[in-house]
Backbone as ProteinMPNN parsed JSONL, in Angstrom:
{"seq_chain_A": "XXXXXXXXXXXXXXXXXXXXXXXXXXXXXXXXXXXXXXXXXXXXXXXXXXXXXXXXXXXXXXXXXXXXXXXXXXXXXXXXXXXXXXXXXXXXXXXXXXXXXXXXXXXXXXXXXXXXXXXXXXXXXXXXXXXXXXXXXXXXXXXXXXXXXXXXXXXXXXXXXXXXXXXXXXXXXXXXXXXXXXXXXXXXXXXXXXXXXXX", "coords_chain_A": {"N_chain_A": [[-43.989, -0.793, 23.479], [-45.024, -3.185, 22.431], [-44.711, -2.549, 19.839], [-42.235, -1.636, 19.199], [-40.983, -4.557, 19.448], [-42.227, -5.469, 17.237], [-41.632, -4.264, 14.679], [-38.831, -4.8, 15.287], [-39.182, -7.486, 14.847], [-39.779, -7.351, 12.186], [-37.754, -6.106, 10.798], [-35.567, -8.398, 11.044], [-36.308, -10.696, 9.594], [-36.46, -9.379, 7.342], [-33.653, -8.787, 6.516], [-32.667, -10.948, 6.787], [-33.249, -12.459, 4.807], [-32.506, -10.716, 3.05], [-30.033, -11.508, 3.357], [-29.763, -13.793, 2.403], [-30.15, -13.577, -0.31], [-27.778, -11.924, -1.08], [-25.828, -13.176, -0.072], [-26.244, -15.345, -1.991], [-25.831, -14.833, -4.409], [-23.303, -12.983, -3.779], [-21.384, -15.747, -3.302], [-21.87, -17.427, -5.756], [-20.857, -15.536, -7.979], [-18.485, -15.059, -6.884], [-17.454, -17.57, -6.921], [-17.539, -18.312, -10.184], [-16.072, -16.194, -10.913], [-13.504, -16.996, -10.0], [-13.088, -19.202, -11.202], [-12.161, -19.148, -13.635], [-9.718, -18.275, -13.767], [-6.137, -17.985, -12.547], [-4.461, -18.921, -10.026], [-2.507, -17.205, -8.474], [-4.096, -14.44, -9.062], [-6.296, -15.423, -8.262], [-5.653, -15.466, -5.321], [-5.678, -12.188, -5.128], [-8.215, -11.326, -5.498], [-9.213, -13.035, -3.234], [-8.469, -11.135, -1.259], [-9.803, -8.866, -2.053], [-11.954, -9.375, -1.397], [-11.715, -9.795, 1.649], [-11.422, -6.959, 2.065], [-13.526, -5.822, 1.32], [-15.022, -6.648, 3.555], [-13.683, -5.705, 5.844], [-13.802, -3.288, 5.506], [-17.04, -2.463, 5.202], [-17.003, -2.677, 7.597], [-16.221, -0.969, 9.341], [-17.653, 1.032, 8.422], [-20.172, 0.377, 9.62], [-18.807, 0.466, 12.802], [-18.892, 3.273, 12.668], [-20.871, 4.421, 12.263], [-22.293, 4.04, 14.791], [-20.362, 5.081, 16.417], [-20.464, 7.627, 15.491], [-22.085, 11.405, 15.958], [-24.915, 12.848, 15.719], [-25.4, 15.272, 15.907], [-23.254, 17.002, 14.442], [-23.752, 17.517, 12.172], [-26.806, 18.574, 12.216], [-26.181, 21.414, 11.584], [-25.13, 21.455, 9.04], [-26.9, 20.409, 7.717], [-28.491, 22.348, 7.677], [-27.687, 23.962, 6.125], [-27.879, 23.29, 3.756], [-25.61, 21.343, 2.863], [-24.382, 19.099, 0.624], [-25.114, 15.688, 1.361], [-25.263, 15.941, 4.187], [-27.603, 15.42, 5.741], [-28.473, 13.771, 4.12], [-26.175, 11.663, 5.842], [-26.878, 12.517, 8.58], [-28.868, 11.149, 8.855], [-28.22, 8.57, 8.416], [-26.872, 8.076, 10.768], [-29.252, 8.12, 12.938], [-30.149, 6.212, 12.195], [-28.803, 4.137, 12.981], [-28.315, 1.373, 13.943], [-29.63, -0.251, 12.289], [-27.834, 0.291, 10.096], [-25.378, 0.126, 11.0], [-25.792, -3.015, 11.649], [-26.635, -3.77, 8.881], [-24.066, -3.168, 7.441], [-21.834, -4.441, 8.767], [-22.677, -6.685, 9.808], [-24.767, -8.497, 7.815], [-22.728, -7.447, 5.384], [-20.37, -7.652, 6.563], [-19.856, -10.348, 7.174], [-20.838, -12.23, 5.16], [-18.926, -11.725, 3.624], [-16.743, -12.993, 4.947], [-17.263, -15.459, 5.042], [-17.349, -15.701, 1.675], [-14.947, -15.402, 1.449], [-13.606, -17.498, 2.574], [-14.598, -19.44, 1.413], [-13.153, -19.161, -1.399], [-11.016, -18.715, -0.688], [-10.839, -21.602, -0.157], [-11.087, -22.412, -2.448], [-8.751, -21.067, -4.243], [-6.428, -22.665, -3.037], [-6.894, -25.018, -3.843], [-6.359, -24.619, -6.422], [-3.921, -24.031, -6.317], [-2.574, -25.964, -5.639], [-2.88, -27.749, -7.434], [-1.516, -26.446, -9.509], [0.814, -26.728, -8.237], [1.53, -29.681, -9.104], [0.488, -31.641, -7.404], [-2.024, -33.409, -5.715], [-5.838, -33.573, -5.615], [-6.303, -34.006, -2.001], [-3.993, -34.45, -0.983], [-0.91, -34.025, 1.113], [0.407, -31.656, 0.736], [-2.073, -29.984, 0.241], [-3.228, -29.646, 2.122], [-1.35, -28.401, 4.13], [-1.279, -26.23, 2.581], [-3.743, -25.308, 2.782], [-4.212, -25.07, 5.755], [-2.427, -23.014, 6.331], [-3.04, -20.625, 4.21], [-6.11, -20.549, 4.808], [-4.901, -19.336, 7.252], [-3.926, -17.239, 7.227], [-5.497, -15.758, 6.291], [-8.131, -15.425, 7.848], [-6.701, -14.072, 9.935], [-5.814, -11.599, 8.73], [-8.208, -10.561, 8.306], [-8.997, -10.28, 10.853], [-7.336, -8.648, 12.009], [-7.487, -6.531, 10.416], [-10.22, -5.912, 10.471], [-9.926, -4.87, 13.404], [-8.247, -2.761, 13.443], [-9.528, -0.872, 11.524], [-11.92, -0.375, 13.1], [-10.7, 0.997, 15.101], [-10.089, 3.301, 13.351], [-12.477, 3.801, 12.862], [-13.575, 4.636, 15.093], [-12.654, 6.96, 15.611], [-12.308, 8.904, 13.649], [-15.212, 8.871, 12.917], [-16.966, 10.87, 12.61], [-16.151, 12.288, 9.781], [-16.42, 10.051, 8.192], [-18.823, 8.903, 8.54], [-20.264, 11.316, 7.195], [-19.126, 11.214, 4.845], [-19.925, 8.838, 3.306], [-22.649, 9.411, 3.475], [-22.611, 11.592, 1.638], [-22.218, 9.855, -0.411], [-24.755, 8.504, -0.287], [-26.488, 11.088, -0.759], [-25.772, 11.381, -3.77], [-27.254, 8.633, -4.553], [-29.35, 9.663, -4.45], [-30.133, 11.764, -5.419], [-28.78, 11.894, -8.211], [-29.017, 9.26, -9.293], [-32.107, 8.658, -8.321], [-32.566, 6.532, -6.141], [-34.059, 6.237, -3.692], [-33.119, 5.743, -0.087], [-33.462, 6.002, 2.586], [-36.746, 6.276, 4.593], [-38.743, 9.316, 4.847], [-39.703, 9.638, 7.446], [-38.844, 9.359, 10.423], [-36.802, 7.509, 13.41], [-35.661, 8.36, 16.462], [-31.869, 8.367, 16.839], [-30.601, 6.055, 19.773], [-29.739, 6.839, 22.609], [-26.616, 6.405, 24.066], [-25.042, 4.479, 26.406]], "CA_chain_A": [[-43.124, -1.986, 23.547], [-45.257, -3.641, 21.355], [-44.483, -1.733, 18.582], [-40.796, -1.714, 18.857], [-40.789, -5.925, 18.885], [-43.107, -5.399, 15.547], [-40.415, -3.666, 13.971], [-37.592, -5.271, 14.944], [-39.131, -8.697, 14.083], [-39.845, -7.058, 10.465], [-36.571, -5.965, 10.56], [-35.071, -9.024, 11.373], [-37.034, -11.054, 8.233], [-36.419, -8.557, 5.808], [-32.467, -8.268, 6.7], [-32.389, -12.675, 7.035], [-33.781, -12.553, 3.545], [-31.543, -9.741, 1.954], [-28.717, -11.712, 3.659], [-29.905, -15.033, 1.842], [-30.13, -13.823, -1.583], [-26.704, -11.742, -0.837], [-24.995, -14.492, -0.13], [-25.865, -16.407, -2.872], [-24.984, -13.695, -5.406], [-21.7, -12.957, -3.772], [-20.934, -17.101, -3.557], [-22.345, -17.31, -7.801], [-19.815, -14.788, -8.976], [-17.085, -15.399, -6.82], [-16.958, -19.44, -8.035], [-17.798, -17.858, -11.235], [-14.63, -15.597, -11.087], [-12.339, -17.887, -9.597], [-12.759, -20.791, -11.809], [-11.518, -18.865, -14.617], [-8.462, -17.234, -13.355], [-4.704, -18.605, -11.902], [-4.236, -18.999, -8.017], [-2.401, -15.613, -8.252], [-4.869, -13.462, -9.522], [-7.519, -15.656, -6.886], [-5.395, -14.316, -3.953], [-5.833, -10.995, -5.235], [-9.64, -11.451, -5.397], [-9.766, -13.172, -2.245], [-7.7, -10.226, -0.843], [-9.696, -8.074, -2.169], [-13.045, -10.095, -0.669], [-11.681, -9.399, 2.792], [-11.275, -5.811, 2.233], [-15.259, -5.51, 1.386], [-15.59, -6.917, 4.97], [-13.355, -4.837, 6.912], [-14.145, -1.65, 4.572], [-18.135, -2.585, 5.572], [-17.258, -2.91, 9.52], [-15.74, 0.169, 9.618], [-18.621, 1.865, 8.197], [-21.138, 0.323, 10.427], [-18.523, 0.836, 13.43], [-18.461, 4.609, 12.194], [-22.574, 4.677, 12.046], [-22.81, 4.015, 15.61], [-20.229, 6.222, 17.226], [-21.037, 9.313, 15.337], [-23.11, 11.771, 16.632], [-26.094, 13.368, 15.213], [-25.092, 16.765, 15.818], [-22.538, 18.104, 13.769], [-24.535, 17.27, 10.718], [-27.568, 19.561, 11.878], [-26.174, 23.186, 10.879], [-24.323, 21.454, 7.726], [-28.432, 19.893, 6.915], [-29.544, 23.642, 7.699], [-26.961, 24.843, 5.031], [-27.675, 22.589, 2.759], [-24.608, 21.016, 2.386], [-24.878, 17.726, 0.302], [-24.7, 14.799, 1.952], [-25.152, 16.045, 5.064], [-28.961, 15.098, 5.538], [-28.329, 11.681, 4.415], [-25.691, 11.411, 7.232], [-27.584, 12.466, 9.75], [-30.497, 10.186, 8.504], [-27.296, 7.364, 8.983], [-27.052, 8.138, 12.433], [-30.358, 8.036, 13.647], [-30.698, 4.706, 12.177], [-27.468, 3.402, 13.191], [-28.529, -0.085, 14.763], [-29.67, -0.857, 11.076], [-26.667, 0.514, 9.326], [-24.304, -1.33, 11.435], [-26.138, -4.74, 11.138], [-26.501, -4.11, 7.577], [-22.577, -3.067, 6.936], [-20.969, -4.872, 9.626], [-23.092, -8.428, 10.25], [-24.806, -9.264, 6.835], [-21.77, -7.78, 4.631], [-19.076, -8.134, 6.795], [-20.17, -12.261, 8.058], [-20.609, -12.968, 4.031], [-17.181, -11.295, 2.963], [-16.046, -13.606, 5.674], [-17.904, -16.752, 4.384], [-17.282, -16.171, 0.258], [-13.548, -15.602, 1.418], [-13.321, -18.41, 3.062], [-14.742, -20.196, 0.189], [-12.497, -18.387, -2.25], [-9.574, -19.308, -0.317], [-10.085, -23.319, -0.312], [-10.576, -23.052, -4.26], [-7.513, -20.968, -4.897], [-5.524, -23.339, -2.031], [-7.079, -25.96, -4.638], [-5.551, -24.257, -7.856], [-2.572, -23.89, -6.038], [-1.948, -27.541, -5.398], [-2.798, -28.746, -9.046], [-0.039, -25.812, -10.055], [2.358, -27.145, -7.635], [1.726, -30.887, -9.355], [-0.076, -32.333, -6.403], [-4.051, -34.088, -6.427], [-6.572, -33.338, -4.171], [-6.373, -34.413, -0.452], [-2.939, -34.72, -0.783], [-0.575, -33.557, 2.23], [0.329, -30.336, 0.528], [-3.611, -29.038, 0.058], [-3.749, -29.268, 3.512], [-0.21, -27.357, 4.58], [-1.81, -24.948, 1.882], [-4.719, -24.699, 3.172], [-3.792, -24.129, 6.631], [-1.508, -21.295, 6.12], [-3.926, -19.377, 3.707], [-7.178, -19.713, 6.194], [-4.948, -18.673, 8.947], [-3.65, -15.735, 6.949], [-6.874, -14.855, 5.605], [-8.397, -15.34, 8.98], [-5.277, -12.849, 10.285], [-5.833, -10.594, 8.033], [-9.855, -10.529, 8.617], [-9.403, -9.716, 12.261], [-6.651, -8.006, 12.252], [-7.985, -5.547, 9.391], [-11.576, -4.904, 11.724], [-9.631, -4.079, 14.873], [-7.772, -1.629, 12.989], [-11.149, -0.509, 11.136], [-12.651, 0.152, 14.296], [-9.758, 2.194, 15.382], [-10.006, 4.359, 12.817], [-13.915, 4.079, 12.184], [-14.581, 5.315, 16.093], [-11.901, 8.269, 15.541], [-12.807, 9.813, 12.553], [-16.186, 8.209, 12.997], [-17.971, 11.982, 11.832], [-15.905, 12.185, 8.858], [-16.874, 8.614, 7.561], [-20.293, 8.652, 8.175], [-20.098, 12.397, 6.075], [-18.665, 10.503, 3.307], [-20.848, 7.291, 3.217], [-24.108, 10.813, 3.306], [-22.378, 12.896, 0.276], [-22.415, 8.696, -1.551], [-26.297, 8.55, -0.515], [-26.912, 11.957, -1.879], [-25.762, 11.047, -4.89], [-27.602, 8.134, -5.015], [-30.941, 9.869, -4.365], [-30.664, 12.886, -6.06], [-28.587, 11.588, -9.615], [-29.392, 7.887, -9.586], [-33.159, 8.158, -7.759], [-32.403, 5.484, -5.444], [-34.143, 6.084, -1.881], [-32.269, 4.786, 0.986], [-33.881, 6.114, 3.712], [-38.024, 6.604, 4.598], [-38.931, 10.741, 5.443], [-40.317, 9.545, 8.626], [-37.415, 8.042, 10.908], [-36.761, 7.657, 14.352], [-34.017, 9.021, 16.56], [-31.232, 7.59, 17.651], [-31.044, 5.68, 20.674], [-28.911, 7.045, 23.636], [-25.658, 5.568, 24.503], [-25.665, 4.399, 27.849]], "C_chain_A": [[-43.511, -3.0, 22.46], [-44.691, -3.392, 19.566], [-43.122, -2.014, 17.747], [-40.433, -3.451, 18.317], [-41.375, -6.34, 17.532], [-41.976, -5.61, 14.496], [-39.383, -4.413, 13.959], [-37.773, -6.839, 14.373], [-38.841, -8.882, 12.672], [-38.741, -6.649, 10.11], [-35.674, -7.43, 10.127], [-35.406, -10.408, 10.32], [-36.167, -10.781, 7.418], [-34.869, -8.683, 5.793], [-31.669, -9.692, 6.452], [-32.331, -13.041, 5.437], [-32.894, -12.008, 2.205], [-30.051, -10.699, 2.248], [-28.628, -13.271, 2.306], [-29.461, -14.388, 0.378], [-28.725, -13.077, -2.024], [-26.068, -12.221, -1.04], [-24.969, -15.301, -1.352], [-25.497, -16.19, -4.113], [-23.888, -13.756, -5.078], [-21.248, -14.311, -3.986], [-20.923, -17.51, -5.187], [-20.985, -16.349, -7.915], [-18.652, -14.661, -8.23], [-16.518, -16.581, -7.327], [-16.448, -18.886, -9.293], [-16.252, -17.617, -12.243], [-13.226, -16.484, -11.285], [-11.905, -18.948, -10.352], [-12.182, -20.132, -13.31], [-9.815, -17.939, -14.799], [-7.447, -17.894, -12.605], [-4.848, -18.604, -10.197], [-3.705, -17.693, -7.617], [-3.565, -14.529, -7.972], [-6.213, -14.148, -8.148], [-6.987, -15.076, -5.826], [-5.71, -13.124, -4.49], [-7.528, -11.074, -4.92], [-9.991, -12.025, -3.872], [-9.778, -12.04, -0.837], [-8.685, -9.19, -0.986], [-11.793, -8.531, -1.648], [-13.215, -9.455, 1.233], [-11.19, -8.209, 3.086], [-12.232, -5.22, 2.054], [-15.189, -5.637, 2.812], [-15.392, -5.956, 5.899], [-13.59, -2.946, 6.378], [-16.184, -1.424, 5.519], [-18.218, -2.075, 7.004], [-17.311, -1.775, 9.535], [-16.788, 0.896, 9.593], [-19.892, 1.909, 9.403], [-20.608, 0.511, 11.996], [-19.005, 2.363, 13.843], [-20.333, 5.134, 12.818], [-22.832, 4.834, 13.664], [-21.964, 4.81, 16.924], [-19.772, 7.557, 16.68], [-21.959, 10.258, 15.693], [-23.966, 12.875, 15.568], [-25.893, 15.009, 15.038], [-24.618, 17.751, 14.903], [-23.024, 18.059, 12.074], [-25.885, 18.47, 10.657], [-27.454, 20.959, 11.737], [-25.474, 22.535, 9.967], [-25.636, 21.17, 6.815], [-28.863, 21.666, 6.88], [-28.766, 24.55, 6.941], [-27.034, 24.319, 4.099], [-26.828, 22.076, 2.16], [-24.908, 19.592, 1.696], [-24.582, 17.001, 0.737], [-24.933, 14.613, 3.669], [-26.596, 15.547, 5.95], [-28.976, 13.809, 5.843], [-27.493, 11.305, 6.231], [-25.735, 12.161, 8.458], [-28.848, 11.444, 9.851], [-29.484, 8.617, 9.278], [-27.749, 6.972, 10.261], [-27.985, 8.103, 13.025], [-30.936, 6.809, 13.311], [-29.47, 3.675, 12.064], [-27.509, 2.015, 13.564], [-28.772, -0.639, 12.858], [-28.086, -0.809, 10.09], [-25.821, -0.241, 9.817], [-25.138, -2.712, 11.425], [-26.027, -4.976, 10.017], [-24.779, -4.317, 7.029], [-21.951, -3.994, 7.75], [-21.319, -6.363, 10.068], [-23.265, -9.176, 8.467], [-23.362, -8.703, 5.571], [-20.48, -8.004, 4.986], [-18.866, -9.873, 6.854], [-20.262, -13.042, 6.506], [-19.419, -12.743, 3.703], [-16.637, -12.583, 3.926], [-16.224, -14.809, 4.858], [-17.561, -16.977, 2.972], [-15.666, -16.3, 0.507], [-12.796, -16.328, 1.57], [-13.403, -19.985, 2.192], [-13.93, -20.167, -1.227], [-11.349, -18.879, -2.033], [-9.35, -20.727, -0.45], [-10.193, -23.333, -2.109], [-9.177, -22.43, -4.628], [-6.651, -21.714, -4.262], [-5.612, -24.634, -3.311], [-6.031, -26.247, -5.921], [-3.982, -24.503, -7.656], [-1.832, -25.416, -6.156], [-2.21, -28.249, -6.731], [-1.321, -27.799, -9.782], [1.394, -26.213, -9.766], [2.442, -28.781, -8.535], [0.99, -32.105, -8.316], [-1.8, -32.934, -6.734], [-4.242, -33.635, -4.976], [-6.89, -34.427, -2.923], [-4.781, -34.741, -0.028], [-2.683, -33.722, 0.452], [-0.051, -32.172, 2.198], [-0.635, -29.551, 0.361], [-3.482, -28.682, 1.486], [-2.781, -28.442, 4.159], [-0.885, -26.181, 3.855], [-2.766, -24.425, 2.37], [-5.2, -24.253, 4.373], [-3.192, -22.751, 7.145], [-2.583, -20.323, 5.508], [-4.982, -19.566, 4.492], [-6.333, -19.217, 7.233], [-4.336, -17.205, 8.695], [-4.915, -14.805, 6.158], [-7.841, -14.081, 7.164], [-7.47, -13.665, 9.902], [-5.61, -11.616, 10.025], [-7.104, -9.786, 8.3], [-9.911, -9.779, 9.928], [-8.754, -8.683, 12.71], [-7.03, -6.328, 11.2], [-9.412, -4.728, 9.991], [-11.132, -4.179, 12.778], [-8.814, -2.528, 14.278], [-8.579, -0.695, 12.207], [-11.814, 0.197, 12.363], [-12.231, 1.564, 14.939], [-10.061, 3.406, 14.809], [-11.595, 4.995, 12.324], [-14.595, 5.006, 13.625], [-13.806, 7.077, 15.715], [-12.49, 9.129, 14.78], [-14.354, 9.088, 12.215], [-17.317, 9.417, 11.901], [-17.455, 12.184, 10.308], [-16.347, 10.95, 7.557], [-18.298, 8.693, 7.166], [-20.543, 10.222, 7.256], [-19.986, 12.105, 4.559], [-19.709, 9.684, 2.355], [-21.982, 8.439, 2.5], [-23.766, 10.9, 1.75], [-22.53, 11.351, -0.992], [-24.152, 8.698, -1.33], [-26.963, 9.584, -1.054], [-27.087, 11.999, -3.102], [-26.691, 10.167, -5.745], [-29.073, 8.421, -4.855], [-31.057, 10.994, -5.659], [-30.039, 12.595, -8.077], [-29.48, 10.274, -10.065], [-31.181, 7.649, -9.31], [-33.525, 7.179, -6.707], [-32.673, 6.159, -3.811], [-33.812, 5.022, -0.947], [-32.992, 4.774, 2.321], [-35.93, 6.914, 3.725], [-37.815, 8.1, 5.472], [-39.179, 10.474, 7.172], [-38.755, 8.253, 9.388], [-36.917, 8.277, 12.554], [-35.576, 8.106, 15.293], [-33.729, 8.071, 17.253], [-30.827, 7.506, 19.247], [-30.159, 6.138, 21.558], [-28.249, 6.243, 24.013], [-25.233, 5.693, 25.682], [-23.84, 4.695, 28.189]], "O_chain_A": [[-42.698, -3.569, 21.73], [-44.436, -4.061, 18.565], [-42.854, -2.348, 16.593], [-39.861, -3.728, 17.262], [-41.058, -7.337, 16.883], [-41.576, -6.554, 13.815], [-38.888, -4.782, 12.894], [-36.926, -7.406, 13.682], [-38.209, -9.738, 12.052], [-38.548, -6.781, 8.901], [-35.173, -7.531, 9.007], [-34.496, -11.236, 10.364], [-35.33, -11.49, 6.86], [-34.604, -8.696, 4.591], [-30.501, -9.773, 6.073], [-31.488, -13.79, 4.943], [-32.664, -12.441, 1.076], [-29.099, -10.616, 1.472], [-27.679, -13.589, 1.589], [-28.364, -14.743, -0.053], [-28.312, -13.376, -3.145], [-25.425, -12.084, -2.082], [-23.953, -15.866, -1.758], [-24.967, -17.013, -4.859], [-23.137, -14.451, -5.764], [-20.557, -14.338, -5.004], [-19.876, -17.889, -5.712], [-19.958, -17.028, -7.896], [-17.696, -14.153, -8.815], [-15.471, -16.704, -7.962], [-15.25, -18.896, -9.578], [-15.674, -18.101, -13.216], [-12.365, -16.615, -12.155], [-10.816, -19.521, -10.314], [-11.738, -20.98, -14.084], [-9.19, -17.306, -15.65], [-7.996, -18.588, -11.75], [-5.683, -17.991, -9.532], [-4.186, -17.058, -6.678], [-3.829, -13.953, -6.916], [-6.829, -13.438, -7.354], [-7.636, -14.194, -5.264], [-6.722, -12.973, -3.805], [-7.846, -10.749, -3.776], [-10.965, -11.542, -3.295], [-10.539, -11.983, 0.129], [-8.62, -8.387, -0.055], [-12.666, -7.664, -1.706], [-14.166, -8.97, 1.846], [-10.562, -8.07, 4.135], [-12.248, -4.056, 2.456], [-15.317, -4.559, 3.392], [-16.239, -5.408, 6.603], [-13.501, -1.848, 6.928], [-16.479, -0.468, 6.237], [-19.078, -1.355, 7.511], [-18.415, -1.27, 9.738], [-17.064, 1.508, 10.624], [-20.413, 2.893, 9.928], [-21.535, 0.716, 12.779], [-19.396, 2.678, 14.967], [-20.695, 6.013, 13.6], [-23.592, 5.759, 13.953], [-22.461, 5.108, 18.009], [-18.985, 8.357, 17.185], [-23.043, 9.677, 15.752], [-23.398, 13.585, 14.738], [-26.253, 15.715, 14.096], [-25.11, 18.832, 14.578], [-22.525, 18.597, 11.086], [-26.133, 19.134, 9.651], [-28.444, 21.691, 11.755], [-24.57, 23.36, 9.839], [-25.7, 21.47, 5.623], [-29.569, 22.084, 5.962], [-28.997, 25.758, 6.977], [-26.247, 24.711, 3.237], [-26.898, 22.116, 0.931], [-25.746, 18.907, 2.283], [-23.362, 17.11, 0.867], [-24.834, 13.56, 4.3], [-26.301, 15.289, 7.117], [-29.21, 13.064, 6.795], [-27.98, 10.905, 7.289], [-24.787, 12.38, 9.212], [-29.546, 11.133, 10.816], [-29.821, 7.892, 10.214], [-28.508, 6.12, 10.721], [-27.637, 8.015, 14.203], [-31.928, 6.326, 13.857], [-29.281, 2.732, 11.295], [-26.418, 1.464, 13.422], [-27.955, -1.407, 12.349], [-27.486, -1.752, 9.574], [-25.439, -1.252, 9.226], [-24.441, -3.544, 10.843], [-25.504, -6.029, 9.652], [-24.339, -5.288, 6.415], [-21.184, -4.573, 6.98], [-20.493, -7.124, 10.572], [-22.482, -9.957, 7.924], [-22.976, -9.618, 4.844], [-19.586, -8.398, 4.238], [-17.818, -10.462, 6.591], [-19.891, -14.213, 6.422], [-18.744, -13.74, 3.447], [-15.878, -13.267, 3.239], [-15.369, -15.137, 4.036], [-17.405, -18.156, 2.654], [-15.056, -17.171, -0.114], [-11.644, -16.326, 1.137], [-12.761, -21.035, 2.225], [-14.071, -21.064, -2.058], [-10.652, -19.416, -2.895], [-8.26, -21.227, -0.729], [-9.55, -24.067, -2.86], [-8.409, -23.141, -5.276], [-5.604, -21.611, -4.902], [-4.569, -25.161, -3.701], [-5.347, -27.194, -6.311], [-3.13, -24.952, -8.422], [-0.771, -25.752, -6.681], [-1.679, -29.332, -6.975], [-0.377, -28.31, -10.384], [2.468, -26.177, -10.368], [3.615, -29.139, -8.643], [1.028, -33.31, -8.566], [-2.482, -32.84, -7.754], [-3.6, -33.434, -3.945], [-7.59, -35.438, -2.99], [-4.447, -35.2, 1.065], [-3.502, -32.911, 0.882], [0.02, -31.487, 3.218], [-0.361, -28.352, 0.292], [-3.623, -27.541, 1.926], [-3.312, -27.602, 4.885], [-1.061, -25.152, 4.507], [-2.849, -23.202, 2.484], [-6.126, -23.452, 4.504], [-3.434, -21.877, 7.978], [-2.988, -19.354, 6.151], [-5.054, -18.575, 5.219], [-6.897, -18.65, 8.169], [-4.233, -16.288, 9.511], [-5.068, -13.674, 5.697], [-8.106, -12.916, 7.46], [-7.881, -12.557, 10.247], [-5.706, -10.691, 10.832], [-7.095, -8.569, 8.487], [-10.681, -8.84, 10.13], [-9.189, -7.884, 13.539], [-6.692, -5.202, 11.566], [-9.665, -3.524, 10.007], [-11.642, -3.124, 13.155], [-8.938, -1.421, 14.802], [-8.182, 0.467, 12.29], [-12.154, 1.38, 12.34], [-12.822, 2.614, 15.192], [-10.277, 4.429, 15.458], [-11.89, 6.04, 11.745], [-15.576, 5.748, 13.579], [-14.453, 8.119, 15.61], [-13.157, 10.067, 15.218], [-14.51, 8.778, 11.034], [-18.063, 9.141, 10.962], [-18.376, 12.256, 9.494], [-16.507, 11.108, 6.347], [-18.842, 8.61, 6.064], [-21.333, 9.943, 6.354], [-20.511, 12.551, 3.539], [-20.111, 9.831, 1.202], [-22.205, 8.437, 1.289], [-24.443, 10.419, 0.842], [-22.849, 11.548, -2.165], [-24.809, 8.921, -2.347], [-27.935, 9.351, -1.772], [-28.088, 12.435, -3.671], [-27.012, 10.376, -6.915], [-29.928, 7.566, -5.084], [-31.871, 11.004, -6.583], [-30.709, 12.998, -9.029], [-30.367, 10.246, -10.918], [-31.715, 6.701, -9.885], [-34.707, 7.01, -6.405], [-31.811, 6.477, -2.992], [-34.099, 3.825, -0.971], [-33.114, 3.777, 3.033], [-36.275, 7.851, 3.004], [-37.06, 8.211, 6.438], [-38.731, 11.275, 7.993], [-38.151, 7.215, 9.118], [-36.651, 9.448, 12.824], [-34.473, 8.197, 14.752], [-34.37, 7.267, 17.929], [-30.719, 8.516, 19.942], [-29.158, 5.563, 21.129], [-28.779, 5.202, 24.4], [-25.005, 6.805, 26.158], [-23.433, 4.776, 29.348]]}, "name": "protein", "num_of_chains": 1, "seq": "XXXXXXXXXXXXXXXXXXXXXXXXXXXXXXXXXXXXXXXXXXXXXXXXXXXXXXXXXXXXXXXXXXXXXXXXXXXXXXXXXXXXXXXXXXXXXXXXXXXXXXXXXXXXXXXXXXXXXXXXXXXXXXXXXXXXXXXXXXXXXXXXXXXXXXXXXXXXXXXXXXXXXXXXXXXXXXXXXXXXXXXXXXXXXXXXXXXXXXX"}
């Protein structure tokens, strides 16, 4: 018991930490972006902000109701990818926090930030100044269609992330293969614990 609260504290650090400097990367180069580009082209970017998020959920949805199984005779054929995603699945509580809290909860947050500057652009395009009574009609409508879009884009994520949940997490594997065996990039430690029984 000890052990496990070890871990998850060090987890829970290390994950606070990755989220911090995350965040302040994605926030840096979305301003970045945005301030050089039309209100058009920012919806597209913000659009395409809250399709990291619900692309992320899905994954970490996917991580936690796939099962471990149909991966071990595709690992004992050596199929590529297949290894990794079984490695997924047995560390599914991480994978979904990682995909689904710290990058889905920033996609939420830079989008949200994304959206009041292009709501901004928008209202100097229309001829208006800031605080005027059109920023704010503007900027109601786009958070509540961003918002919309956000929630409405996970529930349908989910849908399709519990369904084809083994296929996904297959996919996500045959991308970590890649990135071990071309790129060098270890994702996951040899030593790894199994996953936890769903009650």
């Amino acid at each position: 018991m000890k052990s496990i609260w070890k871990n998850s504290i060090r987890w829970s650090v290390l994950i606070a930490v990755i989220t911090l400097v995350l965040a302040a990367i994605f926030s840096i180069i979305s301003t970045a972006v945005l301030s050089g580009v039309g209100w058009a082209v920012g919806m597209i970017i913000v659009l395409m902000i809250v399709f990291v998020g619900v692309f992320f959920d899905m994954i970490g949805v996917a991580a936690t109701a796939a099962s471990e199984k149909p991966f071990h005779s595709m690992a004992s054929k050596k199929v590529p990818g297949a290894y990794q995603a079984m490695k997924i699945t047995r560390n599914a509580d991480k994978v979904a926090n990682f995909c689904a809290d710290v990058i889905g909860d920033i996609s939420g947050v830079v989008s949200g930030t994304a959206a009041s500057a292009v709501v901004l652009q928008l209202t100097f395009a229309a001829g208006s100044s800031d605080g005027s009574t059109l920023q704010f009609i503007l900027s109601v409508i786009f958070t509540g269609v961003v918002a919309a879009l956000t929630v409405g884009g996970k529930a349908l994520g989910k849908t399709f992330a519990i369904t084809f949940s083994t296929t996904i997490i297959f996919q996500v594997g045959r991308i970590f293969y890649l990135l071990e065996h071309k790129l060098k990039i270890k994702l996951f430690n040899k030593k790894s614990t199994k996953k936890t029984k769903k009650v």
